[in-house]
Every structure is written in structure tokens, then in C-alpha cells.
C-alpha positions in Angstrom: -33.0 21.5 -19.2 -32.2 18.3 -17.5 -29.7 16.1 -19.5 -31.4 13.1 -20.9 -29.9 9.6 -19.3 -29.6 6.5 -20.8 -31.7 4.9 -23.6 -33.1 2.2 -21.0 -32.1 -0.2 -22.7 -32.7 -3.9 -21.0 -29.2 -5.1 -19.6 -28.1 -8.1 -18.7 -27.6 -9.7 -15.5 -23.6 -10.9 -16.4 -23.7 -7.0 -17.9 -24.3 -5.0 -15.0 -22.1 -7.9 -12.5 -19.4 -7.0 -15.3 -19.1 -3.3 -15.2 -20.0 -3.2 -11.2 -16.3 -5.0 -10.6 -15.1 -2.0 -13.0 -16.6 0.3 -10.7 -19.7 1.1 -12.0 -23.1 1.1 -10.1 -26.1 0.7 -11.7 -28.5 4.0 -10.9 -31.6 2.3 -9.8 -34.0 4.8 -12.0 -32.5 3.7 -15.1 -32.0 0.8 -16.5 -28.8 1.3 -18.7 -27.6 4.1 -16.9 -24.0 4.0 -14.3 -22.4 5.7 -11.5 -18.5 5.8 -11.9 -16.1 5.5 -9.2 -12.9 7.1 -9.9 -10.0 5.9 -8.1 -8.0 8.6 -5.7 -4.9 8.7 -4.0 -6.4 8.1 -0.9 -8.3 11.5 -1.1 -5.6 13.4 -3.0 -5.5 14.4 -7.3 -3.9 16.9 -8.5 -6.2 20.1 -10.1 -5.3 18.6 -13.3 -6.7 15.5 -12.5 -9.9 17.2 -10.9 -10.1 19.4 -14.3 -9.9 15.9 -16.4 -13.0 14.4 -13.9 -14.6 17.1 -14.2 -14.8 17.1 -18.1 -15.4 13.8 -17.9 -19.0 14.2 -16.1 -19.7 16.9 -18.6 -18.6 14.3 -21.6 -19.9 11.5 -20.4 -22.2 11.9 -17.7 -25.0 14.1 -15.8 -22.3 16.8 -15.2 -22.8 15.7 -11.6 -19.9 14.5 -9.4 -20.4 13.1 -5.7 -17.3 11.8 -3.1 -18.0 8.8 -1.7 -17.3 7.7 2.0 -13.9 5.9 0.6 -12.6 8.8 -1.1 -13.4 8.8 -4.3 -14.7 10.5 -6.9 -18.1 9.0 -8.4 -18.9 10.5 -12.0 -22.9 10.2 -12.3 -25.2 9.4 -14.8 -22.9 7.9 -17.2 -25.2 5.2 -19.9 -23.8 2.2 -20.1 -23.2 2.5 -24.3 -20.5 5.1 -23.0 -18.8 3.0 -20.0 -16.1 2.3 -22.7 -15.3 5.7 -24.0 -15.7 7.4 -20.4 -12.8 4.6 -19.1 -10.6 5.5 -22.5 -10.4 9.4 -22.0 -9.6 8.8 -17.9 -6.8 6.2 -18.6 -5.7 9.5 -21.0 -4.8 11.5 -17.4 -3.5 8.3 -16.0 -6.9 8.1 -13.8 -9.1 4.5 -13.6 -12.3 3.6 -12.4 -12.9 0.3 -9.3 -13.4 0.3 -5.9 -15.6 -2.6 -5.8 -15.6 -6.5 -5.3 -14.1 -9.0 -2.7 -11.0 -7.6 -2.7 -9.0 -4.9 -1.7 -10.4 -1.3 -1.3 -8.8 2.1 -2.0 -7.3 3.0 1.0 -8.2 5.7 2.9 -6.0 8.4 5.1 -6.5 11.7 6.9 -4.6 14.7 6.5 -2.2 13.8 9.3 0.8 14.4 7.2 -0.1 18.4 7.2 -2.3 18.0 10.3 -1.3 20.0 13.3 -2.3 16.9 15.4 -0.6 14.6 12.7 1.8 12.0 14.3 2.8 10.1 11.3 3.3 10.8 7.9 -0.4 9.1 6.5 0.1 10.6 3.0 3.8 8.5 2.2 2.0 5.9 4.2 -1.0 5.5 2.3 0.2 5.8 -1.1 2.6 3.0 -0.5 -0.3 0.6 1.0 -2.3 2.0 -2.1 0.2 0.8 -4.3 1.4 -2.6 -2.6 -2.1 -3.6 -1.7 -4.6 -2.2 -3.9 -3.0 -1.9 -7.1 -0.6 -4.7 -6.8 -3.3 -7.1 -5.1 -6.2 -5.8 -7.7 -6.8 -9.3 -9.5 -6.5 -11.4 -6.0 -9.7 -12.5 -4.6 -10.5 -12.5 -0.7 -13.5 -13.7 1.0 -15.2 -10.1 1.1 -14.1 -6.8 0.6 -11.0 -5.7 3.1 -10.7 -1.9 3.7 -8.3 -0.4 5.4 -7.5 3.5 6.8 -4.7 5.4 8.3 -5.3 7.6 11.0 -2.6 10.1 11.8 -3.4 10.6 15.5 -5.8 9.1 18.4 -8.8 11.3 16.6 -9.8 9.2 14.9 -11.4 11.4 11.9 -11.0 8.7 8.9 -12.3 6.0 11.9 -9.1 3.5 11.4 -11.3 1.1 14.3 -14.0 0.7 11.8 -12.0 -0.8 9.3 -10.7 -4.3 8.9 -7.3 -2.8 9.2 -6.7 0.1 10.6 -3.6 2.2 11.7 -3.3 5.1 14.1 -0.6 6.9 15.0 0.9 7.1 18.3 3.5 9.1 20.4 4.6 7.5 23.7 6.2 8.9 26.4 9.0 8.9 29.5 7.7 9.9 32.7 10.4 11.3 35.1 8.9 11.8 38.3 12.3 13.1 40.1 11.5 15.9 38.0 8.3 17.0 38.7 7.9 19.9 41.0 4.6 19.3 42.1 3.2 22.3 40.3 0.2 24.6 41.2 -1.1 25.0 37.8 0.9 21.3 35.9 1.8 22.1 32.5 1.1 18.3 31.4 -2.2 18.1 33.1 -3.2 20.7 31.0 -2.3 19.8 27.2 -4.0 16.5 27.9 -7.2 16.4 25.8 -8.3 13.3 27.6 -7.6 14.5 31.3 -6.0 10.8 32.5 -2.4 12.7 34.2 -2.8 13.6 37.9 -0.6 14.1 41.0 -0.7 11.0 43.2 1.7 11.7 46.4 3.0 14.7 45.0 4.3 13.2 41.7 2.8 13.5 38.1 1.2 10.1 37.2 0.0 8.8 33.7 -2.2 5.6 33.7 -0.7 4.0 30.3 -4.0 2.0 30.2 -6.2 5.4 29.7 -3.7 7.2 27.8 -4.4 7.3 24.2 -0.9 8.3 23.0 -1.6 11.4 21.3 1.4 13.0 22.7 0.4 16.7 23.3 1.6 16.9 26.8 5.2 15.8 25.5 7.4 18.6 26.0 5.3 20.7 27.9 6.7 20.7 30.8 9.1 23.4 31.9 11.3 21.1 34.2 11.7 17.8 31.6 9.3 15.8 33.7 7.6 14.1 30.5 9.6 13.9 27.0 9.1 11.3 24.2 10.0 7.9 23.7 8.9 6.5 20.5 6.5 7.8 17.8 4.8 4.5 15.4 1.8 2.7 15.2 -0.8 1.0 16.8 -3.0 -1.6 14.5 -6.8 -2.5 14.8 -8.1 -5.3 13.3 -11.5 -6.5 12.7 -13.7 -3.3 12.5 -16.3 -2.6 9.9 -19.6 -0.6 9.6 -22.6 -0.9 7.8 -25.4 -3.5 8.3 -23.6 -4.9 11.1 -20.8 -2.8 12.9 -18.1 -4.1 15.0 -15.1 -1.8 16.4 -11.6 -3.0 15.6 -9.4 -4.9 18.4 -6.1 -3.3 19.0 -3.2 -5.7 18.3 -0.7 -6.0 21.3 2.0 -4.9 19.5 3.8 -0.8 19.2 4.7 -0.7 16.1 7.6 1.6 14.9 8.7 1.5 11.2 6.2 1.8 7.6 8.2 -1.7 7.0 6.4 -3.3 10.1 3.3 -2.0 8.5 3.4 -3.4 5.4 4.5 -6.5 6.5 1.9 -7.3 8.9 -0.4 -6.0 6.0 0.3 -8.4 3.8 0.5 -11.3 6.4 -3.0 -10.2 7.3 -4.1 -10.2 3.4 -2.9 -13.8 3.6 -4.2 -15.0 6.5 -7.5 -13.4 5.6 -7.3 -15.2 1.8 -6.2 -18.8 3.2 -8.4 -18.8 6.5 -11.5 -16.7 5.4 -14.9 -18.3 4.4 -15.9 -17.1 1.2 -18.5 -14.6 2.1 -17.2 -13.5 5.5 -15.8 -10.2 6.4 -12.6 -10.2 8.7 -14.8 -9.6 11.7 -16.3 -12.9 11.3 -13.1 -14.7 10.7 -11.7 -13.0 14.0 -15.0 -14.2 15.7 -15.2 -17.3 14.3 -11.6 -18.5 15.0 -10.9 -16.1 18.3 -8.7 -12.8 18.5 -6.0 -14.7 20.5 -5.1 -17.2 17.7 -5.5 -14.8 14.8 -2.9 -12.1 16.8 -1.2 -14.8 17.2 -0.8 -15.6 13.3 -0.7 -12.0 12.5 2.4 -11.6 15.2 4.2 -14.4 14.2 7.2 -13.5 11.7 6.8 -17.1 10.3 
């Protein structure tokens, strides 16, 4: 027997704006009745944590629980007489409900920290943006929602480009040529997923324009003809999907240390806050004032 939903009782407009910036969204067969978002860390809770959600649904809810695209856990079906008690018995496992409003979104990561691909470490990342940006910007209004993702490699799986600020990790390479033998069968050739090395005049060559930095061929040659240089971060800004998509441009700037990161994070956040229109997503912002002056701002250590 289905569980009954809701008593639909009329709400409010100032009601349902209220409990939406609590993470709540109104199911639009009922009247009265809520989805929840429950806040992640950036994908990950502990099976304690996933136990205490899971109760919760039963408690409180449909017994149904969906992910959403931003990683978290939505509890559904939850009345809105029962919004209060269901927010009480998460804050008892140290979990909370958001996720919504012009303002900072959960931050999003891939698995690159475990990831045989994995470049960086997205997990420490992640958390410490979660942390900085989303908890400790949670009452700081932008213009529009800002979301932001870290990618661990060139893959792309958590789509960093589509975000208004996203990070991918990168692993850049030395190219000896006096080194190269000229192979039959070349060792570096063959890792790359994206096929940009060749021989040109006997001699491995890489065009750093096509390469996407993933850094599979480094180390795979026998002789020492391609090793590593640097492992970091590239940074797109601008990106966003939905009713109008735009892919992220890349920043002209390798970046190599978390601190970097966060930094330019929160110059962006501030840039974003004081030039944003209410209204406008970061794409617009970029369009509206040109790429060239915002990576200018966004570069400058002023």
C-alpha cells in the first residue's frame, strides 16, 4: 500500500520560497508535500550516514531516495508539517539539508583520488573548497547560483567545462628528443589515448596545443625520451548547462598548488559578487564584460 503524502494543505507563496532555500522542493502533485536535498561531501557519506538517510525517508518521507546530478541525496515525499522534525533528526548525524539559491553550490568531484587515471587528489581538494566555499560562503549572496567541479584528469567524467568553475587535473611533460631512437613500434605513441605524438624527421614530436595533459605516455618510454615536468591544474571558467549551455574557457595559467586554487576561487567568488548583475550567471558576466578583462582580474594577485 502506497504511503499517503501530505494533507494538501494550501501553502503560502513566502512558505514554499522559505523552505526551497533550505533545500526543499515542492513535488508538483501535492501541494504541501517536499523533496529534501541532503547535503554530501561531494559524493562521499559514510554507511552510517547513508543508514541515518535512509531512516530518515522511512520516518519522514515516501521511503524513496533519488541522487541528484550535484551529488546529493534527495529524501522524497517529505509533507511540509514534517520539514522541521526531518531537519532535527539529520542535524542528530551531523547531516543538513541546501543546495539551492544564488549562492554557492555543493561542490562536485570524481573519484580521481582512487582513480587509476586520477592526477590530483579531488577528494582533499573538494572537501576543502566544500568547506571554504560552500559552508563558509552559505549566507553570501551572488548574482545566481555558482557551481563548481573537480575533475581529476582530462576525462572529464564530473564535466569540470560545464561548470562556472571548474578544475581538471593535468600532468605535463619533458620531451628529450636526443633520446628517442626512432622506434618501430614507439612506446609513447602508443599510451596516448588522444593519438597527437608522431615522428617528424625521425624524432618523437608532441604538439602542446593538442595534448590534453593526461600524462599516460610519461614514463613509457624505454630510453627516457618523455618524463614529467609538473602535475597541477588547469581552470575553466564560465561553463554551465541547462536551458542555455556554454563550455568553460580555459584560463591561461598552469596551476600547481591547492593554495593557488583556493585563492583564485575566492577572487573569482568576489569578482563574480561585485561585478555580476543580479540575475546573471558567470557566463553572462564573462560575455558581457569579455574573457580578456575578466582573466585579467582573475590573474591579477591584487
Amino acid at each position: 500500500m502506497a504511503k499517503e503524502l501530505g494533507n494538501n494543505k494550501k501553502l503560502s507563496p513566502e512558505d514554499i520560497k522559505r523552505v526551497k532555500g533550505l533545500g526543499c522542493l515542492q513535488d508538483k502533485r501535492y501541494s504541501d508535500v517536499f523533496n529534501v536535498r541532503v547535503i554530501t561531501r561531494n559524493g562521499k557519506i559514510t554507511s552510517a550516514e547513508q543508514i541515518a538517510i535512509a531512516n530518515a525517508a522511512e520516518k519522514f518521507g515516501s521511503g524513496e531516495i533519488t541522487m541528484t546530478t550535484r551529488q546529493t541525496m534527495e529524501i522524497q515525499g517529505v509533507a511540509y508539517d514534517s520539514l522541521e522534525d526531518l531537519f532535527a533528526y539529520l542535524a542528530e548525524f551531523g547531516l543538513e539539508s541546501g543546495g539551492t539559491g544564488a549562492k554557492v553550490r555543493p561542490v562536485v568531484s570524481c573519484k580521481g583520488t582512487t582513480c587509476q587515471y586520477g592526477l590530483i587528489d579531488t577528494y582533499d581538494l573538494s572537501e576543502k573548497l566544500h568547506n571554504i566555499y560552500y559552508k563558509g560562503w552559505h549566507d553570501v549572496a551572488l548574482p545566481h547560483k555558482f557551481k563548481i567541479a573537480v575533475g581529476g584528469c582530462p576525462n572529464n567524467c564530473v564535466k569540470p567545462s560545464l561548470n562556472d568553475f571548474g578544475i581538471i587535473g593535468q600532468r605535463y611533460s619533458i620531451i628529450d628528443t636526443d633520446k628517442c631512437r626512432n622506434c618501430k613500434v614507439c612506446q609513447i605513441m602508443k599510451a596516448c589515448p588522444v593519438k597527437v605524438p608522431e615522428i617528424v624527421d625521425g624524432k618523437i614530436f608532441v604538439d602542446q596545443s593538442a595534448c590534453n595533459h593526461c600524462g599516460r605516455c610519461i614514463g613509457k618510454c624505454p630510453f627516457g625520451a618523455i618524463t614529467e615536468k609538473a602535475t597541477g591544474y588547469k581552470v575553466c571558467i564560465g561553463g554551465r548547462w541547462g536551458k542555455k549551455t556554454a563550455h568553460g574557457r580555459t584560463l591561461n595559467k598552469f596551476f600547481e598548488s591547492e593554495e593557488e586554487i583556493i585563492a583564485l576561487l575566492e577572487r573569482t567568488l568576489n569578482f563574480f559578487k561585485e561585478e555580476g548583475i543580479p540575475g546573471e550567471r558567470f557566463a553572462d558576466t564573462i560575455n558581457r564584460l569579455g574573457f580578456e578583462y575578466v582573466e585579467k582580474k582573475l590573474l591579477s594577485e591584487d
